[in-house]
C-alpha positions as CSV (number, residue, x, y, z in Angstrom):
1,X,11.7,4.1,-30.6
2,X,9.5,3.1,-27.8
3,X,8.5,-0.2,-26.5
4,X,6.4,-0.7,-23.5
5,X,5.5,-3.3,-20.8
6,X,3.0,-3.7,-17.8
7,X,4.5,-4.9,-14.7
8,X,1.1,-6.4,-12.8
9,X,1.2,-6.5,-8.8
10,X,2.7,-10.0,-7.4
11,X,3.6,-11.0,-11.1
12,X,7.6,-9.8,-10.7
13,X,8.8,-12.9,-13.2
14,X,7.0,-11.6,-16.5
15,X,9.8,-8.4,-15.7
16,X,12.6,-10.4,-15.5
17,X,12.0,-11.7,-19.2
18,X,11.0,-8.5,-20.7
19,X,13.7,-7.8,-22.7
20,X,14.0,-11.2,-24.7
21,X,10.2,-11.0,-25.6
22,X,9.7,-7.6,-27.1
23,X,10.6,-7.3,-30.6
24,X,14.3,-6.5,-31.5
25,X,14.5,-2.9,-31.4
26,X,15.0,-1.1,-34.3
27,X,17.7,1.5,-33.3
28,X,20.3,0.6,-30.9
29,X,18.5,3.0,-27.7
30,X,15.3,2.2,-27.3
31,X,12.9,3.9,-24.7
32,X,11.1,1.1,-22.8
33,X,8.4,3.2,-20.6
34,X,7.0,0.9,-18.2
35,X,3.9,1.2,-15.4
36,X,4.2,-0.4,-12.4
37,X,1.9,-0.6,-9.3
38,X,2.7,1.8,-6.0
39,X,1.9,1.8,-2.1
40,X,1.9,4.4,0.4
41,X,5.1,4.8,2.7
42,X,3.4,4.6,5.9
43,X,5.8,6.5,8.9
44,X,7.5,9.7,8.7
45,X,7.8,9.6,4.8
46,X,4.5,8.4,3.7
47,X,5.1,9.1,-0.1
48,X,4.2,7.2,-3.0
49,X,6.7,3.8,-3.5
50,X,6.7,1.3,-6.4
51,X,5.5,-1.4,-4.8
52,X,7.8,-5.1,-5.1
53,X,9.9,-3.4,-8.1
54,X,13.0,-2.5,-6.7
55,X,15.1,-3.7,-8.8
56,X,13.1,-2.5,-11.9
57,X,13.8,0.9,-10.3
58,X,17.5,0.0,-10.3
59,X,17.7,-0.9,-13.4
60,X,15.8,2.2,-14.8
61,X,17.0,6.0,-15.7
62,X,13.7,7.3,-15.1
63,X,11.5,6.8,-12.4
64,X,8.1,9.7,-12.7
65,X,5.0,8.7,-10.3
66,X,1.8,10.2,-10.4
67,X,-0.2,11.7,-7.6
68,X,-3.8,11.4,-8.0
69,X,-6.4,13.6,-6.1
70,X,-10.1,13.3,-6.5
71,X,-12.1,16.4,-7.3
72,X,-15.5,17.4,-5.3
73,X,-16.7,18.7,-9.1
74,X,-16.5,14.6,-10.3
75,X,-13.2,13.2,-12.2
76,X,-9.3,13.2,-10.8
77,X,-6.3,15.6,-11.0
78,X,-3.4,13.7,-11.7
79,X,0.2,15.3,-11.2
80,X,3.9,14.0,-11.9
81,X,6.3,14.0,-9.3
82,X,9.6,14.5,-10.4
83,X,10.9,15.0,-6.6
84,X,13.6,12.5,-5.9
85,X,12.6,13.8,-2.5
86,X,9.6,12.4,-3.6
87,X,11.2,9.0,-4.7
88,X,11.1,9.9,-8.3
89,X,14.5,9.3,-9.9
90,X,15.3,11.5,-13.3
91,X,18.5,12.4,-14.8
92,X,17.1,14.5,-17.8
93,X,15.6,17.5,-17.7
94,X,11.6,16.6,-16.6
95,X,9.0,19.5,-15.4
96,X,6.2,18.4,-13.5
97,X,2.9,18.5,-15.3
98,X,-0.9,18.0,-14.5
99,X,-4.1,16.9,-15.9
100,X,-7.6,16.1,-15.4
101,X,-9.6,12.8,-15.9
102,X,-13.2,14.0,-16.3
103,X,-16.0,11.3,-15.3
104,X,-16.1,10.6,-19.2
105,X,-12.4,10.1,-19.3
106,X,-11.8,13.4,-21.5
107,X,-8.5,14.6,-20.3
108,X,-7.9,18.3,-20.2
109,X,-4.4,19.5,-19.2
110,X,-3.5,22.4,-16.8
111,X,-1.4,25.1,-17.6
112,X,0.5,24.7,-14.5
113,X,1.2,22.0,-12.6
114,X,-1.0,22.0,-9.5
115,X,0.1,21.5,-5.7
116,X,0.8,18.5,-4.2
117,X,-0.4,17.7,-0.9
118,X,2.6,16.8,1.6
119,X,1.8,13.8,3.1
120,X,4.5,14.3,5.7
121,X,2.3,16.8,7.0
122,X,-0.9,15.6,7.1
123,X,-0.2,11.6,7.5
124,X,-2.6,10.2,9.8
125,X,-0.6,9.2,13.0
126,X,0.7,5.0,13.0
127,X,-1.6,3.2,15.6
128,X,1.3,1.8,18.4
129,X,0.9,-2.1,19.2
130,X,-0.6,-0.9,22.8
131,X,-3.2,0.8,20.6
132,X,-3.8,-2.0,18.3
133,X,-4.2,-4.6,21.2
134,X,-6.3,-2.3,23.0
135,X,-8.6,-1.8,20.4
136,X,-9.1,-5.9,19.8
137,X,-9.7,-6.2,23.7
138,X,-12.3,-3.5,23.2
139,X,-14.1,-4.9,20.4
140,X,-14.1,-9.0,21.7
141,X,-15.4,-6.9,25.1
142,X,-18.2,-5.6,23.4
143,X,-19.2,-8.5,21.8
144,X,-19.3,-10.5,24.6
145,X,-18.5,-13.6,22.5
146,X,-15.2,-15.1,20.9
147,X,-14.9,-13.8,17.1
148,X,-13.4,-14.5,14.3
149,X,-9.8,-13.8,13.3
150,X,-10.8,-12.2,10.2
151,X,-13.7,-9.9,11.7
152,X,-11.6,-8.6,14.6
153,X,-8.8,-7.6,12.3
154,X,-11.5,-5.9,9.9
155,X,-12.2,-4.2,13.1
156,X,-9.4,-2.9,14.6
157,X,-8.4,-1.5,11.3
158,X,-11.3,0.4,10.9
159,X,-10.5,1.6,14.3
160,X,-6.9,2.2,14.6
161,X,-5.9,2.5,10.2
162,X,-3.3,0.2,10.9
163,X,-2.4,-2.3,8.3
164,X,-4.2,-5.6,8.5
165,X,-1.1,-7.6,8.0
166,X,0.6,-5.3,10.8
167,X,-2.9,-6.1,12.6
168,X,-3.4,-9.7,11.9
169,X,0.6,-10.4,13.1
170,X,0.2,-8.6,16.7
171,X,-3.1,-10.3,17.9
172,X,-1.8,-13.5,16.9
173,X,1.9,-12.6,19.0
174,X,-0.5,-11.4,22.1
175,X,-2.4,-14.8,22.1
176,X,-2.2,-18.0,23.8
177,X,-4.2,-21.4,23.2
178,X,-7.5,-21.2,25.6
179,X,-6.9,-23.9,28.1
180,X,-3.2,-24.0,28.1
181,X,-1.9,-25.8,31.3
182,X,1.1,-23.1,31.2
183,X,-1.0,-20.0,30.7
184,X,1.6,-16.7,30.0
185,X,-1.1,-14.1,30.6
186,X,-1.4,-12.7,27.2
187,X,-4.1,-10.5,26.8
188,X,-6.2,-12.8,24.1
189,X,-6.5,-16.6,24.3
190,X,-7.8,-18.3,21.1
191,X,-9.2,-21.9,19.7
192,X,-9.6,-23.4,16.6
193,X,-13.1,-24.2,15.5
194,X,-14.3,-25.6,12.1
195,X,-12.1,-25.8,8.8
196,X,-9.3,-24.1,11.1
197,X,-10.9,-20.9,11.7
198,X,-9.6,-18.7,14.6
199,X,-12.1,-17.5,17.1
200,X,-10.6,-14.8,19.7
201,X,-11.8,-14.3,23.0
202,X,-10.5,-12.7,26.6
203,X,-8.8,-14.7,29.5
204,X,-10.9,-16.3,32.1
């Protein structure tokens, strides 16, 4: 028998329950497929992860993810990985299949499955923090007026690709208040304006 559950991003708890809100199960091994949300790896693996499940993966025998590409022609290819190389996790025998999603959501299957790109190959190179501040001190520079915390990290990852959590922590660790009587000659100074918003601008 099969019984299913939807594991929605940030919403871990509704997980942790699962098992005392389905129905009993009618034989004593049931198959509980469930679908759960996935990031990119970014670094020198950047495959596909489940993202905040771990221990849903732990406690699973089968872990399939699926790759999806776009198509010039309209639609998506969509391919399961079965790599554990891959960070799929299978213990029976699985064979990777593909499929496509046309723009009117027929689905048409492939009689092979179709190649996968390796991202190990192709990732886009991480920004470095030099980079990162760089590209802030560039931006406020061009300007030529303090700017908002939010708009320069929009910036820079525009610029650089990084992560805007990655992005939002280093300009605020290479900042210092604008006035400070002990100034430690960070490469950013900052002040607070209007319902706490922080405006960025370059050392005097």
């Amino acid at each position: 028998s099969t019984q299913g559950f939807r594991h929605p991003a940030g919403q871990k708890p509704c997980c942790n329950n699962v098992g005392t809100r389905e129905k009993p199960p009618p034989s004593p091994s049931p198959t509980a497929p469930g679908f759960a949300p996935r990031s990119r790896r970014e670094g020198e693996n950047p495959s596909l992860i489940p993202e905040g499940t771990g221990d849903v993966r732990s406690d699973t025998d089968e872990l399939i993810i699926f790759e999806r590409q776009k198509r010039e022609g309209g639609g998506i290819d969509v391919t399961s990985i079965v790599d554990p190389d891959r960070n799929a996790k299978v213990r029976g025998i699985f064979e990777s299949f593909s499929f496509h999603i046309a723009p009117d959501r027929e689905i048409t299957f492939y009689p092979s499955p179709l190649p996968v790109l390796d991202r190990t190959v192709s990732a886009t190179p991480v920004a470095t923090d030099d980079e990162i501040i760089e590209s802030a001190t560039g931006y406020i520079r061009e300007i030529g007026e303090p700017v908002l915390q939010r708009q320069l990290v929009e910036r820079v990852c525009d610029v650089t690709g990084a992560a805007s959590k990655r992005v939002r922590k280093l300009i605020v660790q290479h900042s210092e208040p604008r006035g400070s009587e002990q100034p430690q000659g960070r490469p950013l100074v900052y002040f607070v304006g209007d319902r706490n918003a922080h405006f960025y601008e370059l050392p005097n």
